[in-house]
Gaussian input, Z-matrix of N, CA and C with variables (Angstrom, degrees):
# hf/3-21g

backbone

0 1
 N
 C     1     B1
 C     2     B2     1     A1
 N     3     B3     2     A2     1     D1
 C     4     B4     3     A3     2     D2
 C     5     B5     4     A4     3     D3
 N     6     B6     5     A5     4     D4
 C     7     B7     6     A6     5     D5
 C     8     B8     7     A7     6     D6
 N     9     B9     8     A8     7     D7
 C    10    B10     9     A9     8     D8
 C    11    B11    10    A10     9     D9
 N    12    B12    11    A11    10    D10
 C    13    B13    12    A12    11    D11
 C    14    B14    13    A13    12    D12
 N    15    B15    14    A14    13    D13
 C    16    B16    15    A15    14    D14
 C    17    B17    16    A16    15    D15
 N    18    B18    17    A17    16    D16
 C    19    B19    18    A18    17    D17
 C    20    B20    19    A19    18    D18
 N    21    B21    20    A20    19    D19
 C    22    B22    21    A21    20    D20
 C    23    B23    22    A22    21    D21
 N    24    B24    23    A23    22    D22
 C    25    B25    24    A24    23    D23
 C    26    B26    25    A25    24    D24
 N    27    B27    26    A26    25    D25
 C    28    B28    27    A27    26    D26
 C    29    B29    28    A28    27    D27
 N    30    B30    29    A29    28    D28
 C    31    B31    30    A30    29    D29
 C    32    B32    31    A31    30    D30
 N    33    B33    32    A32    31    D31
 C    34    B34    33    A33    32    D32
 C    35    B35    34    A34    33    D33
 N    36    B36    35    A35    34    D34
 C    37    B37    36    A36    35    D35
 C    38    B38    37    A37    36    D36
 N    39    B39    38    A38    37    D37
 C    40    B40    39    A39    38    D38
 C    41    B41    40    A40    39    D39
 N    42    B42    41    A41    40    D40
 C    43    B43    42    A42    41    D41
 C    44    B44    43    A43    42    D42
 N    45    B45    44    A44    43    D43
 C    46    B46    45    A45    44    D44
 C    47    B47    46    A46    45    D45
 N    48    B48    47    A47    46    D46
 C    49    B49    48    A48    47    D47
 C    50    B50    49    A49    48    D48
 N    51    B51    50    A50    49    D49
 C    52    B52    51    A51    50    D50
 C    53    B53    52    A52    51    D51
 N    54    B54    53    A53    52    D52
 C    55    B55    54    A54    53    D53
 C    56    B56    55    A55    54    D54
 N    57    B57    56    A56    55    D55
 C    58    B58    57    A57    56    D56
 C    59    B59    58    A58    57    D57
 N    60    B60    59    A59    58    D58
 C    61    B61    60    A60    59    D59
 C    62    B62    61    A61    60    D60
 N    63    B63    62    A62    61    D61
 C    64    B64    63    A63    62    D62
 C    65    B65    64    A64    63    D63
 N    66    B66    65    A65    64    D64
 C    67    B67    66    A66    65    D65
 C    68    B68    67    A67    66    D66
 N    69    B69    68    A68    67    D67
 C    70    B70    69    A69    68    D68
 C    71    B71    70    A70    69    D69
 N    72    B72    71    A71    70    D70
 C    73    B73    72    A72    71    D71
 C    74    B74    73    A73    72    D72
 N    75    B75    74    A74    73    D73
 C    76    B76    75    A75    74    D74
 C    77    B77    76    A76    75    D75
 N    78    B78    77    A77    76    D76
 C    79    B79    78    A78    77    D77
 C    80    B80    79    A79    78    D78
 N    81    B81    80    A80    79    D79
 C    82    B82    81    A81    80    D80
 C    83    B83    82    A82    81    D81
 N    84    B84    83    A83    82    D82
 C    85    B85    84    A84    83    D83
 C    86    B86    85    A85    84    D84
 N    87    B87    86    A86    85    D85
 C    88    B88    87    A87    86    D86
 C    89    B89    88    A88    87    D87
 N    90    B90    89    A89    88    D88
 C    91    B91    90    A90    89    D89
 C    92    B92    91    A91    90    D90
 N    93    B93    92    A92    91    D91
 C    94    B94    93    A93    92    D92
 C    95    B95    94    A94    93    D93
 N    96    B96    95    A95    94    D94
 C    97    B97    96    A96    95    D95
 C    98    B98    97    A97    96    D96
 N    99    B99    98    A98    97    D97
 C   100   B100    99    A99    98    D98
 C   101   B101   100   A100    99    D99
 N   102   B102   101   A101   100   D100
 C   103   B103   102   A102   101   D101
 C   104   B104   103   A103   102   D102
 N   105   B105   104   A104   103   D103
 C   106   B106   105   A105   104   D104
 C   107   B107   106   A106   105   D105
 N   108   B108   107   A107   106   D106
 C   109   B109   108   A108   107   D107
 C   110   B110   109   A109   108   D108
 N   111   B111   110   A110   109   D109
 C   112   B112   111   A111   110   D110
 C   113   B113   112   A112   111   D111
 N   114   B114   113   A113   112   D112
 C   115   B115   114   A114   113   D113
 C   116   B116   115   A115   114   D114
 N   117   B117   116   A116   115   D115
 C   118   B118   117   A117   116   D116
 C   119   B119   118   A118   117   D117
 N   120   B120   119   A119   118   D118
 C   121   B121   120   A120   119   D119
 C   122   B122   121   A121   120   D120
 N   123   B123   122   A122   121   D121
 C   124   B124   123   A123   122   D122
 C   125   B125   124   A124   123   D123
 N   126   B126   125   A125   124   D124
 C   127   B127   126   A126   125   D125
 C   128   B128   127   A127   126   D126
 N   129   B129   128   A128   127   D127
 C   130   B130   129   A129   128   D128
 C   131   B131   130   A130   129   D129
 N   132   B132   131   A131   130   D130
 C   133   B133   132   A132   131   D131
 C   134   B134   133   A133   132   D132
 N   135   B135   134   A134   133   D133
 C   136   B136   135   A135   134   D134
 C   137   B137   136   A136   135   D135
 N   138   B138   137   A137   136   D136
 C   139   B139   138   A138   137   D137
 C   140   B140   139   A139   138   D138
 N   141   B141   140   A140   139   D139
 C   142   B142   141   A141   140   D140
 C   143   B143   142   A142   141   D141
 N   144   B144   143   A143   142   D142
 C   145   B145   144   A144   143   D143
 C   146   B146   145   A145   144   D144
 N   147   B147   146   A146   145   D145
 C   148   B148   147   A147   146   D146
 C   149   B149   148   A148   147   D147
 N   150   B150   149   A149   148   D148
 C   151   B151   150   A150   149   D149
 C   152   B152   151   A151   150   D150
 N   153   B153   152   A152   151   D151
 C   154   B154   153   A153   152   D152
 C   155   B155   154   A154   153   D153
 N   156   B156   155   A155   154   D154
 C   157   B157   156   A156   155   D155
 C   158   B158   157   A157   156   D156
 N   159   B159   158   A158   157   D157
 C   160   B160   159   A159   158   D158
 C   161   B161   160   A160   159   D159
 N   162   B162   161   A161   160   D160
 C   163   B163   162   A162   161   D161
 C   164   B164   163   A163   162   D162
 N   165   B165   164   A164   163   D163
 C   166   B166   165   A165   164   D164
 C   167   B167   166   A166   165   D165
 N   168   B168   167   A167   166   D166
 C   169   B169   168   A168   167   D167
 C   170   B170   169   A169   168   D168
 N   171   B171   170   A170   169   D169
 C   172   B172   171   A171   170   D170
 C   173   B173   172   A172   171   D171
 N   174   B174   173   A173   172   D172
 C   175   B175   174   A174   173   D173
 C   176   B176   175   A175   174   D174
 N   177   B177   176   A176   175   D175
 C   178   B178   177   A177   176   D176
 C   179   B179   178   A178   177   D177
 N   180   B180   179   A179   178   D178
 C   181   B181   180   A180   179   D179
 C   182   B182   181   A181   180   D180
 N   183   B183   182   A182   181   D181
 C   184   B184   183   A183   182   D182
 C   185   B185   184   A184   183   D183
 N   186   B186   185   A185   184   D184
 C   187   B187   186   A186   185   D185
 C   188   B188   187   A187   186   D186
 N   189   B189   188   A188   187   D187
 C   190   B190   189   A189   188   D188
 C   191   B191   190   A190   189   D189
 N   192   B192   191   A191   190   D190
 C   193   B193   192   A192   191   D191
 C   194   B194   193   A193   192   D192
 N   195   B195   194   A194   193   D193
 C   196   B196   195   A195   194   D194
 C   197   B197   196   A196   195   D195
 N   198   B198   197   A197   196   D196
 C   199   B199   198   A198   197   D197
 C   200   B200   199   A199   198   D198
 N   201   B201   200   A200   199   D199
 C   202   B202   201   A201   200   D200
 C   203   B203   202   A202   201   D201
 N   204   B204   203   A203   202   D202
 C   205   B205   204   A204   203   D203
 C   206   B206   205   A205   204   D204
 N   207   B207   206   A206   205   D205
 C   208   B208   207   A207   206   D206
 C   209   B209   208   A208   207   D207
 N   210   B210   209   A209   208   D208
 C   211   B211   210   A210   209   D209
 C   212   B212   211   A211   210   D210

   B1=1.4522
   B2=1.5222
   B3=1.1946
   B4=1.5776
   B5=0.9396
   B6=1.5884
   B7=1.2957
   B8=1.7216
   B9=1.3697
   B10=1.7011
   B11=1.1825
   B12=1.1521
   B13=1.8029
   B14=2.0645
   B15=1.2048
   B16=1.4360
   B17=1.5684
   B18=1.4722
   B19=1.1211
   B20=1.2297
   B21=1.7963
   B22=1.6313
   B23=1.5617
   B24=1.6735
   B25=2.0795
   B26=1.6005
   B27=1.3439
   B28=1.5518
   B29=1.4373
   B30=1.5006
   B31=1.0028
   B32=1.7724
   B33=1.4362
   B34=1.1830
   B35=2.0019
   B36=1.3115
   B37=1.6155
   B38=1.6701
   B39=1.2965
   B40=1.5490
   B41=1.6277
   B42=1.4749
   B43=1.2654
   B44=1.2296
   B45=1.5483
   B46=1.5972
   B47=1.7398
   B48=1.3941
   B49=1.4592
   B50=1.4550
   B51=1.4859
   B52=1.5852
   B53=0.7457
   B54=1.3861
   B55=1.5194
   B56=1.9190
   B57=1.6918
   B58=1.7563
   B59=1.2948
   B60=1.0559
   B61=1.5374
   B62=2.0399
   B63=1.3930
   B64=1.6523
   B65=1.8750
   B66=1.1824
   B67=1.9040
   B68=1.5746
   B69=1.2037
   B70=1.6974
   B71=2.1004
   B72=1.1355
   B73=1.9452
   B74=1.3450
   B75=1.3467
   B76=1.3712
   B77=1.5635
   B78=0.8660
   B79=1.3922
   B80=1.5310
   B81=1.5223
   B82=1.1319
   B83=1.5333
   B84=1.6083
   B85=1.7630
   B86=1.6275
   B87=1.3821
   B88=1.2157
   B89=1.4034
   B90=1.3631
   B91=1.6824
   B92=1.1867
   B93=1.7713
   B94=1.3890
   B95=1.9263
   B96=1.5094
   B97=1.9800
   B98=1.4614
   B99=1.2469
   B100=1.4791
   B101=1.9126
   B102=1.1441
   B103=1.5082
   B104=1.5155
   B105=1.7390
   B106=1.4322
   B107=1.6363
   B108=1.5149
   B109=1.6609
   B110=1.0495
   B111=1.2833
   B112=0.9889
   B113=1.4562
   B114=1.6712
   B115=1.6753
   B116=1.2779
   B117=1.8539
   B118=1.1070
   B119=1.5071
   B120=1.4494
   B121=1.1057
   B122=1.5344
   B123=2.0226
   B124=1.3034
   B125=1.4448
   B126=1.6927
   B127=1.1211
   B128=2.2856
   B129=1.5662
   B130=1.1825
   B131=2.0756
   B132=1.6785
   B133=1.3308
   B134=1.6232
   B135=0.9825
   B136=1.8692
   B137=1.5209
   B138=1.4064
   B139=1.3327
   B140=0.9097
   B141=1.9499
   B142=1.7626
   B143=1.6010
   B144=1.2513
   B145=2.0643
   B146=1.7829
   B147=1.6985
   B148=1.4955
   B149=1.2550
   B150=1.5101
   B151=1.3337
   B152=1.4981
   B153=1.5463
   B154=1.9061
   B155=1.2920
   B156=1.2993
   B157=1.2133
   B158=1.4285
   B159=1.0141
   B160=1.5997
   B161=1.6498
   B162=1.4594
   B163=1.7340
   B164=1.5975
   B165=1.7279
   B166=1.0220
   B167=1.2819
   B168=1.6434
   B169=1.6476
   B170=1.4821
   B171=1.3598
   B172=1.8411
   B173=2.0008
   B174=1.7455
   B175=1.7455
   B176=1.5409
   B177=1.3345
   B178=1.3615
   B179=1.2897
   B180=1.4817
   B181=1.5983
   B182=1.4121
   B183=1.2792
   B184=1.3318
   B185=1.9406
   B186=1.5901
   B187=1.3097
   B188=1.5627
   B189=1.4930
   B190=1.5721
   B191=1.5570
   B192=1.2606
   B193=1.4755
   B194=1.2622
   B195=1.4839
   B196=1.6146
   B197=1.5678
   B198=0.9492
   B199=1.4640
   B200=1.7178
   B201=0.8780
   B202=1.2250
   B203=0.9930
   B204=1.8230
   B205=1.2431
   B206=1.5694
   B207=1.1908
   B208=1.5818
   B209=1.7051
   B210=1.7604
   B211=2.0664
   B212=1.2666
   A1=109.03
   A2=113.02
   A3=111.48
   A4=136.53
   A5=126.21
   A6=133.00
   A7=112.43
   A8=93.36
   A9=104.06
   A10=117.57
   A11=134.13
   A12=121.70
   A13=107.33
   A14=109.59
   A15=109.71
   A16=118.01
   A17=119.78
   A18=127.26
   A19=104.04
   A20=108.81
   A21=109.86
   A22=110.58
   A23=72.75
   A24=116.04
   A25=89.22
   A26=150.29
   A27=127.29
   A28=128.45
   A29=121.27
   A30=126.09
   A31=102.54
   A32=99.92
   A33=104.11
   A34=98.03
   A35=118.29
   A36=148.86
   A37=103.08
   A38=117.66
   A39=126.00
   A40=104.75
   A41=134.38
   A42=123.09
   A43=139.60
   A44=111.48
   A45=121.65
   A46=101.55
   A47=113.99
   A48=123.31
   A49=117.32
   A50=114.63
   A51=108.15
   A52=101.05
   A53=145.27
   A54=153.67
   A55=88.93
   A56=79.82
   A57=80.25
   A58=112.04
   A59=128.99
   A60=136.75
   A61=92.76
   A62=111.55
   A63=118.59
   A64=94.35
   A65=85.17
   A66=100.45
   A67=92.04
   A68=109.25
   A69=120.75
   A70=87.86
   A71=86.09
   A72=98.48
   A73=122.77
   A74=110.86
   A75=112.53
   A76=109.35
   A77=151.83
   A78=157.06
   A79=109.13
   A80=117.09
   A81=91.27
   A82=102.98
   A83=112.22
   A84=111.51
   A85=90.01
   A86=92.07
   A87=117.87
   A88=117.74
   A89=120.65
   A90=137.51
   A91=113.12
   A92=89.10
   A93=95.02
   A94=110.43
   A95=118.26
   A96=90.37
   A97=95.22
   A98=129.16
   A99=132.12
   A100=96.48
   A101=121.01
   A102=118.04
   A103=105.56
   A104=103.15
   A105=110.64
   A106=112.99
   A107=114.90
   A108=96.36
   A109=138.80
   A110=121.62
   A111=131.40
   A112=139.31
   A113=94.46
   A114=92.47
   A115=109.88
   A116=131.37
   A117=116.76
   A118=126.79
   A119=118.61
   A120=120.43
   A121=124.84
   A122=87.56
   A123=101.41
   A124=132.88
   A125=106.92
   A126=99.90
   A127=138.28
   A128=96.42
   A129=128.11
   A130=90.59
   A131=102.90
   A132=109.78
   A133=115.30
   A134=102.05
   A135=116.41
   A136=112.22
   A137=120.75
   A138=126.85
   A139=123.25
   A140=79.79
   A141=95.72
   A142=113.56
   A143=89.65
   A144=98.46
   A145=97.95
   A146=105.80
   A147=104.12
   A148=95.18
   A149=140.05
   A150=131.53
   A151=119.92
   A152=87.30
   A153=119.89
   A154=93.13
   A155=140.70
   A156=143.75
   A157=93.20
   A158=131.99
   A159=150.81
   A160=98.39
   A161=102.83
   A162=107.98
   A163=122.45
   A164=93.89
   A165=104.06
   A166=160.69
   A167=85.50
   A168=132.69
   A169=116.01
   A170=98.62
   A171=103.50
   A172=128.63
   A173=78.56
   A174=84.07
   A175=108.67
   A176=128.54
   A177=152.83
   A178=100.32
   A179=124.80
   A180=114.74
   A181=90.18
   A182=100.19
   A183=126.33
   A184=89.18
   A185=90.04
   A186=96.36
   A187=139.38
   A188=126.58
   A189=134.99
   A190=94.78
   A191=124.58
   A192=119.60
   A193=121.57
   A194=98.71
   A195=127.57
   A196=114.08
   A197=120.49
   A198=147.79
   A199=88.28
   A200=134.86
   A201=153.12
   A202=119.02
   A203=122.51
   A204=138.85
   A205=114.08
   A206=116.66
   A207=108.43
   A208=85.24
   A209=79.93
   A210=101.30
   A211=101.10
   D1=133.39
   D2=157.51
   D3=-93.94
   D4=137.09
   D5=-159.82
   D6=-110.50
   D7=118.83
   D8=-178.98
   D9=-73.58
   D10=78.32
   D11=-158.96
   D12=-69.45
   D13=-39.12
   D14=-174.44
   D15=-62.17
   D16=-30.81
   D17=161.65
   D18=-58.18
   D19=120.66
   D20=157.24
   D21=-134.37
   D22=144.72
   D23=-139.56
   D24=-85.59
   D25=118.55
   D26=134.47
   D27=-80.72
   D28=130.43
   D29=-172.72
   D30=-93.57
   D31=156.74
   D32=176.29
   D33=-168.56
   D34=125.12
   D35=157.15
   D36=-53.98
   D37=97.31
   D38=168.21
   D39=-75.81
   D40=146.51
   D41=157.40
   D42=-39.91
   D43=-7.46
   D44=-171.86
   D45=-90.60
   D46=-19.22
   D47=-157.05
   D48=86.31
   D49=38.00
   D50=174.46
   D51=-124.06
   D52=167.02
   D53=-131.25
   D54=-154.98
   D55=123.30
   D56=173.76
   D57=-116.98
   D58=136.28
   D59=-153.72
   D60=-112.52
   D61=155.00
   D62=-162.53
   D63=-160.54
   D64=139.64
   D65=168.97
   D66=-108.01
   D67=126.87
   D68=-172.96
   D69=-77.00
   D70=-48.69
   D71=-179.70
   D72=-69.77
   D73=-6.55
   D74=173.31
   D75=-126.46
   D76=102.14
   D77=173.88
   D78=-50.62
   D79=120.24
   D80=162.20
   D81=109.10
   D82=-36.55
   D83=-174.75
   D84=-102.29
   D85=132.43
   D86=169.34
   D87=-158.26
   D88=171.16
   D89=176.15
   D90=-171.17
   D91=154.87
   D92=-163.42
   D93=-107.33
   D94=137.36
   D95=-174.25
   D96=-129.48
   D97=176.69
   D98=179.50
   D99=-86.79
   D100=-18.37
   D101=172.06
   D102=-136.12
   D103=169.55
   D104=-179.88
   D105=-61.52
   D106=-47.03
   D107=155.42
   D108=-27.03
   D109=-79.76
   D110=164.12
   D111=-7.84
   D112=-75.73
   D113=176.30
   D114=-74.56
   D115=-14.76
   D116=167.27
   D117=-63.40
   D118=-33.20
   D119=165.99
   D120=-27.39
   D121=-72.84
   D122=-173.97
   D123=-76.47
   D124=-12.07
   D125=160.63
   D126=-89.95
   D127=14.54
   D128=-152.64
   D129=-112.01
   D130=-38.57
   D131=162.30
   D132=-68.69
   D133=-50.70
   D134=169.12
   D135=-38.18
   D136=-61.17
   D137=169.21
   D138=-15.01
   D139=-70.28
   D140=-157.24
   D141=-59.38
   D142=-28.57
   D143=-159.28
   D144=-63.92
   D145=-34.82
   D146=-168.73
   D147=-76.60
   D148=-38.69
   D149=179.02
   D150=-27.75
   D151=-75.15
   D152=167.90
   D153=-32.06
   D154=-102.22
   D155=165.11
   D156=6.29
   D157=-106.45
   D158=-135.93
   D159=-47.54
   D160=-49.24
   D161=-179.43
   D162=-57.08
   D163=-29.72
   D164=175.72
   D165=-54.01
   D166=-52.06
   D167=156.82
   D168=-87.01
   D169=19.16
   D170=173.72
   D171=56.95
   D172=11.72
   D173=178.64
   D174=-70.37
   D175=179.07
   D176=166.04
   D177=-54.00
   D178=158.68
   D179=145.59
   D180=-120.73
   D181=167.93
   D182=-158.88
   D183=-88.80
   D184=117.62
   D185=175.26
   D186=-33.67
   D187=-37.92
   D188=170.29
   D189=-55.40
   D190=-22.86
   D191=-150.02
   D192=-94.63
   D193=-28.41
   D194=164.30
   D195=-14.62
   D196=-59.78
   D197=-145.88
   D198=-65.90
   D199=-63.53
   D200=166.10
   D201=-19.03
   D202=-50.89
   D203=175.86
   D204=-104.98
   D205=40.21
   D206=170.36
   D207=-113.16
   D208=156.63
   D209=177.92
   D210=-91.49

């Protein structure tokens, strides 16, 4: 597995027992997983796609995020 270190993940325990995963840097991206893996995964896939997106459509990235996209 690869590990995204610049993405940072917040965890948080819903009352149901699902773990909701949050991009502090991205508003808005989140997922939900039955473990802390999990939603980190999927919310770390989420990112990326809005990143892609973002480069795409010529937006900014959110400065912490930078790091990610240098050659």
């Amino acid at each position: 597995m690869v590990e995204i270190q610049p993405i940072r993940v917040e965890l948080e325990r819903e009352e149901d027992g699902r773990i909701l995963a949050s991009v502090p840097d991205l508003p808005g991206v989140m997922a939900y997983g039955a473990s802390e893996e999990e939603a980190t995964r999927k919310v770390k896939s989420v990112a990326l796609q809005v990143l892609a997106d973002m480069i795409e459509s010529g937006e900014d990235v959110p400065e912490p995020l930078k790091v990610l996209f240098v050659a």
